[in-house]
C-alpha positions in Angstrom: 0.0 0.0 0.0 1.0 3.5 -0.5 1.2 4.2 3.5 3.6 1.2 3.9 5.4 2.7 0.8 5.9 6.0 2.7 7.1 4.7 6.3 10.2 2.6 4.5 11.4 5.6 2.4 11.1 8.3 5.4 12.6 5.4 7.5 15.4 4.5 5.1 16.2 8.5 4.7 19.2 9.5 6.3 19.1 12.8 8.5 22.1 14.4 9.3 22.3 16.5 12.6 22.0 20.0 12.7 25.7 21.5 12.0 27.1 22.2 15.2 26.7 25.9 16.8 29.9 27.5 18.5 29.6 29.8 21.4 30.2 33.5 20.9 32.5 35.3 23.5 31.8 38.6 24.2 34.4 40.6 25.7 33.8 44.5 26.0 36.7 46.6 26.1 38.0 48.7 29.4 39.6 51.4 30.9 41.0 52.0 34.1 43.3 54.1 35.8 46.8 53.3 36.7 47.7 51.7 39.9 43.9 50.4 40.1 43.1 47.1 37.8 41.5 47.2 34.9 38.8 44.6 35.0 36.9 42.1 31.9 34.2 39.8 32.3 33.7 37.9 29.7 30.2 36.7 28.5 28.0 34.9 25.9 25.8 36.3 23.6 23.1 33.2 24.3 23.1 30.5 26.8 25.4 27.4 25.7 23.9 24.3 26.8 26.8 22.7 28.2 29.3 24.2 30.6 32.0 26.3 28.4 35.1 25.8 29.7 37.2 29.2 28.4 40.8 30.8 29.1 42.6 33.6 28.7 45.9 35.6 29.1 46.7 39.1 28.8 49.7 40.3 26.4 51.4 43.6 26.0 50.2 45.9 23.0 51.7 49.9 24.2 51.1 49.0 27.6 54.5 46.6 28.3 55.1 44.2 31.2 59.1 45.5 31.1 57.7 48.6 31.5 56.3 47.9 34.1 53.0 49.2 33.0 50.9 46.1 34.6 51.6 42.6 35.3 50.3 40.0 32.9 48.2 36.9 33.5 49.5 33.8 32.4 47.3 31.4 30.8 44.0 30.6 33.1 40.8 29.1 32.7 37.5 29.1 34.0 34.1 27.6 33.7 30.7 29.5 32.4 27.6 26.7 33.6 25.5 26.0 31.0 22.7 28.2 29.8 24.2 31.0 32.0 25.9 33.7 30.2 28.3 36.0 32.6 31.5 34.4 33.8 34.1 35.5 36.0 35.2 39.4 36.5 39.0 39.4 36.1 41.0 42.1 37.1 44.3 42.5 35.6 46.5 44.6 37.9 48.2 47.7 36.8 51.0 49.1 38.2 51.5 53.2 39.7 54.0 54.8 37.8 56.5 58.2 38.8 56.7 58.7 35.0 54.0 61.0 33.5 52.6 58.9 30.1 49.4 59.0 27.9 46.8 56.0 28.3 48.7 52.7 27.3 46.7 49.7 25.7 47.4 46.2 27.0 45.5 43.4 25.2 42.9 40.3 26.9 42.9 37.2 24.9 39.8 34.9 25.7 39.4 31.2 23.6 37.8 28.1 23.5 39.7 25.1 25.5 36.8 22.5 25.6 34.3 24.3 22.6 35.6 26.1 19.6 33.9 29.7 20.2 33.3 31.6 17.2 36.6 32.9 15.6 40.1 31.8 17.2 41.1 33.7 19.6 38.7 36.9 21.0 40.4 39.8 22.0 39.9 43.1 23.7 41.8 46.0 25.0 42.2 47.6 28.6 43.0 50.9 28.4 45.2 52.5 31.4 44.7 55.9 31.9 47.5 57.9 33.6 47.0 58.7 37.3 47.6 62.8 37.3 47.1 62.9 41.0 
């Protein structure tokens, strides 16, 4: 019959899943002043439906380490719960300095450990302002 004829071809038809969807990081870029950190908390731009396990690191861009502008996280993770959005605030310390400068740049690299996240690596600057007190 033509019901019996229907069932076998939907049944024999072969679905393929969905293609998977990858997290997207949101990292908004801050300012603070030097001597006080400058602080980033990453988000997501929907709930993920399994814990996200991200890290992240921060690396010099005018704002220098040597210099002694601020002192740089090494590479450290953490875990957003699923179908939450905010993670951690993270504060990346800057340091007071004697020498008058303009507002330096540093850079906050955020990336999937456990997930791909949409693009390969998401970063942001923290601007620190100079202290003119």
């Amino acid at each position: 019959s033509g019901g019996y004829r229907w069932g076998t071809a939907v049944a024999n038809t072969v679905v393929s899943p969905p293609a998977s969807i990858r997290p997207t990081v949101l990292v908004a870029a801050k300012a603070g002043v030097e001597g006080q950190p400058v602080t980033f908390t990453p988000s997501l731009k929907y709930p993920y439906s399994r814990d996200l396990t991200l890290c992240y690191n921060t690396s010099d861009g005018t704002a220098t380490v040597a210099a002694g502008d601020y002192t740089a996280l090494g590479n450290t993770c953490f875990t957003i719960s699923a179908w939450t959005t905010i993670g951690p605030t993270i504060a990346v310390p800057t340091l007071l300095e004697t020498v008058t400068e303009t507002a330096e740049t540093l850079k906050f690299n955020v990336w999937g450990s456990t997930t791909p996240i949409t693009g390969t690596i998401k970063a942001t600057a923290g601007t620190i302002k100079a202290n003119t007190t």
